[in-house]
ZAMARGU-4260 file (C-alpha; in steps of 0.2 Angstrom, whole numbers, plus 5000, padded with zeros to 4 digits):
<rodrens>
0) 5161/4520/4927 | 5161/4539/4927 | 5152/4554/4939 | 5144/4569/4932 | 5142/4584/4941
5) 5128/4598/4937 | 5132/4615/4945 | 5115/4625/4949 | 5122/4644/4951 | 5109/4652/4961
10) 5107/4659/4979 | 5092/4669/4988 | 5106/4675/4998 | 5123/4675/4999 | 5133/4668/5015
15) 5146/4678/5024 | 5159/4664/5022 | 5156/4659/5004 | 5168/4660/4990 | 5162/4647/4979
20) 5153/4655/4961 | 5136/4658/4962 | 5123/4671/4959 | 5110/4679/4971 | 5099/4681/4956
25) 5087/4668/4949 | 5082/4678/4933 | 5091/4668/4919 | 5085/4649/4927 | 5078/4645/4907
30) 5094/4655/4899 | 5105/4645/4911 | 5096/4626/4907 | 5097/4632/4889 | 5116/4634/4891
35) 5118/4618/4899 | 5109/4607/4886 | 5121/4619/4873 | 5136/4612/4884 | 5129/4595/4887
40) 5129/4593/4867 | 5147/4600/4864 | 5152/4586/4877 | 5142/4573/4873 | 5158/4562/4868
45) 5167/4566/4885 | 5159/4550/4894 | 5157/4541/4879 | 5159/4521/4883 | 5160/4527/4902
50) 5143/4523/4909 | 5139/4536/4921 | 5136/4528/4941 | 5132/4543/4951 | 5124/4561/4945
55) 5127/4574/4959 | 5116/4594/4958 | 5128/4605/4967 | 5128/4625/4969 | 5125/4635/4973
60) 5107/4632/4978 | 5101/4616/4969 | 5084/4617/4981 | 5080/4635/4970 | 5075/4624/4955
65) 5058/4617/4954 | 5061/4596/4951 | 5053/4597/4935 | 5070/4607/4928 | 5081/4593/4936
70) 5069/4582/4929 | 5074/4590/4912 | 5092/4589/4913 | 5091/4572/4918 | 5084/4566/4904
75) 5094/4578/4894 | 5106/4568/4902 | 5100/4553/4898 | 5100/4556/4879 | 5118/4560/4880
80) 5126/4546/4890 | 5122/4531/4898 | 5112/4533/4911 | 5107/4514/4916 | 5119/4510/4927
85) 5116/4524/4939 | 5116/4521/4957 | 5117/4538/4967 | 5107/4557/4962 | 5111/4567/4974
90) 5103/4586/4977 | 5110/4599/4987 | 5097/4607/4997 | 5093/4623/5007 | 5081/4615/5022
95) 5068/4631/5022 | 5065/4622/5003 | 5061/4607/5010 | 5045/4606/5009 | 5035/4589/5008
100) 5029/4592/4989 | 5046/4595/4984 | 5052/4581/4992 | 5038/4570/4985 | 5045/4575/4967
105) 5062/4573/4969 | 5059/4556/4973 | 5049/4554/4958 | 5062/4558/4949 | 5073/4547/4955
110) 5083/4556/4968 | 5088/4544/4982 | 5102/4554/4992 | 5097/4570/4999 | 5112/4585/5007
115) 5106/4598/5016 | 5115/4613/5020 | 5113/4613/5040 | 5132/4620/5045 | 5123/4621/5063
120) 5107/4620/5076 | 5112/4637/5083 | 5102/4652/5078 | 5115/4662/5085 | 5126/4653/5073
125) 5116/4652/5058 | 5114/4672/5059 | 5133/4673/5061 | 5137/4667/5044 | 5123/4672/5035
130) 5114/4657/5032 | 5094/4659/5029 | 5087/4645/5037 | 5083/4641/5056 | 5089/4628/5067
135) 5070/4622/5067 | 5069/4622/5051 | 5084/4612/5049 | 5075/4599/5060 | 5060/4601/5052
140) 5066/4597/5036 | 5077/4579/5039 | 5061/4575/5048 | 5051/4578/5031 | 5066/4567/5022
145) 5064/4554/5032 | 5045/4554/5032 | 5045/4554/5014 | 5055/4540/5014 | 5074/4543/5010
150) 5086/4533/5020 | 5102/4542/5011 | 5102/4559/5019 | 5119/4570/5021 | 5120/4585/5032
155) 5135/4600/5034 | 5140/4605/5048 | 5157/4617/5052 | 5167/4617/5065 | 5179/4632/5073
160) 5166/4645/5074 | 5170/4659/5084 | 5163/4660/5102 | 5155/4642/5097 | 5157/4632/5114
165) 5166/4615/5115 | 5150/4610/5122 | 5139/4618/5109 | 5147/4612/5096 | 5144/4594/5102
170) 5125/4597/5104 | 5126/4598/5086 | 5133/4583/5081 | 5119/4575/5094 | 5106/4582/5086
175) 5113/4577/5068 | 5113/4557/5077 | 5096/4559/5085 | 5089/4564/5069 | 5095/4549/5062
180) 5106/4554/5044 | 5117/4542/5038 | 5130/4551/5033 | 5138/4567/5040 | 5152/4581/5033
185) 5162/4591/5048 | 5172/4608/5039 | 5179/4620/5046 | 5176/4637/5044 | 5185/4644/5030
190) 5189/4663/5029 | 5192/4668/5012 | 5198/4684/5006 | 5185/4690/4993 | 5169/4686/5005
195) 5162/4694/5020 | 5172/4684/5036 | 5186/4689/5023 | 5185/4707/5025 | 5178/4705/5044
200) 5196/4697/5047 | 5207/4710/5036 | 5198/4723/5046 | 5201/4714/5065 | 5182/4712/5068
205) 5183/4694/5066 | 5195/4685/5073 | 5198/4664/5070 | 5198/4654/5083 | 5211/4644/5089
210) 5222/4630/5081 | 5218/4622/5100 | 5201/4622/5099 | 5200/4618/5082 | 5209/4603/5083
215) 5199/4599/5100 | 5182/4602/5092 | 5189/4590/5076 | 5195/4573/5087 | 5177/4578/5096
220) 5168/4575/5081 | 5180/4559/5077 | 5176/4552/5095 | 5157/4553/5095 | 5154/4549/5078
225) 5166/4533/5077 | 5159/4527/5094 | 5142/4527/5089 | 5146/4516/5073 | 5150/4530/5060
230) 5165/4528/5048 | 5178/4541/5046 | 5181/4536/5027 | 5189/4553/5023 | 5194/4571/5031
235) 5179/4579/5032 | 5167/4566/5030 | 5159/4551/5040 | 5146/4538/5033 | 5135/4524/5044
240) 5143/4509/5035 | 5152/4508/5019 | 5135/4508/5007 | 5134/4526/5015 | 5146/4534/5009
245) 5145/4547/4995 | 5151/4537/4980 | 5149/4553/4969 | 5164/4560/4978 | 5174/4544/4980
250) 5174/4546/4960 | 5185/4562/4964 | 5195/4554/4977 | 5199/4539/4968 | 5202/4548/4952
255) 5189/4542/4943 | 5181/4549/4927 | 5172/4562/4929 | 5161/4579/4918 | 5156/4594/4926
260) 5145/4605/4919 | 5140/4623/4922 | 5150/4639/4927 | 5165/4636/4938 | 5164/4615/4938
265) 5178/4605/4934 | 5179/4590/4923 | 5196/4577/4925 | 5202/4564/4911 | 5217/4556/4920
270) 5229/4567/4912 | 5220/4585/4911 | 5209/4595/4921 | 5193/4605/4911 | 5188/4619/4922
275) 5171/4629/4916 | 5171/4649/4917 | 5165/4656/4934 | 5154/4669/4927 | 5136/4667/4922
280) 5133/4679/4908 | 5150/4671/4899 | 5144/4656/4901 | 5126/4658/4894 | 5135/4668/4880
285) 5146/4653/4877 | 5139/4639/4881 | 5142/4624/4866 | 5158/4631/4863 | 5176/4627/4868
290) 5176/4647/4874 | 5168/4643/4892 | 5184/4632/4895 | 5201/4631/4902 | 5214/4617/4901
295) 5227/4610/4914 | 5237/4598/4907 | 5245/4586/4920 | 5265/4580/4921 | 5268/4566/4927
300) 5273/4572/4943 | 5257/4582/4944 | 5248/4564/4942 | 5258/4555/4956 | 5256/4569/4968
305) 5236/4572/4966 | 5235/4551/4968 | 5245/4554/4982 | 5232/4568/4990 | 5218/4562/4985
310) 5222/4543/4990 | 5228/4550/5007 | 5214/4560/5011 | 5201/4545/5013 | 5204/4529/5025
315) 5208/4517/5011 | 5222/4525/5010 | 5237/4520/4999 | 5233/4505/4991 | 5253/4494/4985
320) 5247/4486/4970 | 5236/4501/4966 | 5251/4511/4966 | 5261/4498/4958 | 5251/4497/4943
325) 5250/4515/4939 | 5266/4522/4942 | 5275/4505/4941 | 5289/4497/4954 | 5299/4513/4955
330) 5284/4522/4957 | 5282/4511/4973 | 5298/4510/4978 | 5302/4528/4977 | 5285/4531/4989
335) 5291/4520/5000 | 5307/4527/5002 | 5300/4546/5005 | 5285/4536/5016 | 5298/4527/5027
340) 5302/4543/5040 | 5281/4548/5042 | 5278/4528/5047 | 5292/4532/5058 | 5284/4545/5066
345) 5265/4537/5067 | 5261/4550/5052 | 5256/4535/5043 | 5253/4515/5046 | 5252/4501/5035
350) 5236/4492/5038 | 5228/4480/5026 | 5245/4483/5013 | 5241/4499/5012 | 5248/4517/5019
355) 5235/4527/5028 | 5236/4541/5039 | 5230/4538/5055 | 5213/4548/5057 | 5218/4555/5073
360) 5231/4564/5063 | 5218/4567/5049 | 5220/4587/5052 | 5237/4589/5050 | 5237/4577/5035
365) 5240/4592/5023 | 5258/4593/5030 | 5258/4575/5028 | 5255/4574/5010 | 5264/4588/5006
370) 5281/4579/5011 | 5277/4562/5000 | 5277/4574/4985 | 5288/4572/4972 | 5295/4589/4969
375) 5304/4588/4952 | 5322/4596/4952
</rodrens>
């Protein structure tokens, strides 16, 4: 089984946080889906005997295109690779999109998990980082989903906000419960250099909050969501049972298989990593050829540390005889050794013969990680 990944490039606006590739233009919707057939054909043998299980539209603002282009890419899809085995098709949406004709047609076309771009149920908040939507609209729109019948839907929210309140920031995972969404992704705040809370910070008008309170609003967000029957199943996610999880990116944690198309998305084989040109105009212009691309070619070492990440970062953890049979005895043997000092510790249990990182120490496991990794000499 393989994933595909679409990346939709477009934003109204663009938030004072974001650092991810995207333009604040719609113009070039047509000349961009032409490009993506183009790129769709030049890859059509990349999943070749791999039928495809979940398709995800990213962005970007995925909600910007009228269903009937995801519709088309779809199908385009669909000619390309096998298709008939799919199980999730997600859509990244904007909630002020949300409106009940457009959720009518995404479920026509077959969409059947829906993530909507909340981040909070603050005005205050919302303003803050830029983000065009209201807290009512936010409501207003998983309302709408469920009314229309989806029972998959996804919400953001982040955590670590400047002069957001212990308090308030509960509220909003309340509200995300009362709602009733099966599946919810907690992040922090990021500050990035090239983005507006990037130049805010270098400046000193904007200044991160605490490690304290970042870490207190984190087991917050562990506490109520795992009381009430949610699953902490990886760092920054939480699903209500195992069947709601986002399979789509437990394909990238478990390193599965998987193609992404459009500018700045990333493609992974096992041994090398396919990463797409974050420009639109380059992309357009080169789109079908092997110009649009860059190449990463894995070691060996590079492979046994990402399984060790990415393994890590979710609750399954560190499986034996997975690890066994992909790097072999020494494989294990040497993770064992490095491993033995952090189980020590509590940095990491053995529970069901796997290692796993306790998810009360879930945000330091970057530190964690970093010292099972084989660091060639």
């Amino acid at each position: 089984m393989s994933a595909l990944y679409i990346h939709i490039p477009f934003c109204k606006t663009r938030c004072n946080y974001c650092d991810f590739y995207k333009s604040t233009s719609c113009d070039n919707v047509e000349r961009y889906v032409e490009a993506l057939f183009r790129e769709m054909d030049y890859q059509r043998d990349f999943l070749r005997m791999h039928p495809v299980k979940t398709l995800y539209f990213g962005g970007g603002t995925p909600s910007l295109l009228a269903p009937a282009y995801l519709q088309r890419i779809k199908e385009r899809a669909a000619e390309m690779w096998d298709l008939t085995q799919l199980e999730e098709v997600t859509v990244e949406i904007n909630p002020d999109d949300a409106t009940d004709e457009y959720l009518d047609d995404l479920s026509r076309i077959g969409v059947n998990r829906i993530s909507f771009g909340v981040q909070s149920f603050i005005d205050r908040d919302l303003r803050f980082m830029g983000r065009r939507h209201t807290a009512a609209q936010a409501v207003d729109a998983i309302g709408r989903a469920r009314n229309r019948g989806f029972d998959n839907i996804s919400v953001d929210l982040i955590f670590g906000i400047p002069g957001m309140s212990l308090m308030e920031w509960e509220g909003n995972i309340l509200k995300a419960l009362m709602l009733g969404v099966q599946h919810i992704s907690a992040y922090h705040l990021t500050i990035a250099d090239d983005t507006v809370f990037g130049r805010m910070a270098a400046s000193g008008e904007l200044v991160p909050v605490d490690e304290e309170v970042s870490e207190e609003q984190y087991m917050r967000c562990h506490q109520m969501l795992t009381e009430v029957g949610f699953e902490h199943y990886e760092i920054s996610n939480y699903a209500l049972g195992r069947q709601r999880r986002s399979q789509h990116n437990m394909s990238y944690w478990n390193g599965d298989l998987y193609l992404g198309l459009g500018p700045s998305a990333h493609s992974y084989t096992g041994s090398k990593r396919i990463m797409v040109v974050n420009d639109l105009e380059k992309y357009i212009a080169g789109a079908g050829t092997r110009n649009i691309y860059g190449t990463e070619l894995l070691s060996s070492s590079d492979t046994y540390n990402e399984f060790i990440m990415t393994s890590l970062r979710t609750s399954d953890g560190i499986q034996r005889d997975r690890m066994a049979a992909k790097f072999g005895f020494k494989g294990l043997l040497y993770f064992e050794y490095t491993a033995e000092r952090l189980v020590d510790e509590g940095l990491l249990v053995m529970e069901d013969n796997a290692y796993k990182i306790p998810p009360e120490k879930f945000i330091i496991s970057n530190s964690i990680i970093s010292d099972l990794f084989y660091i060639e000499a």
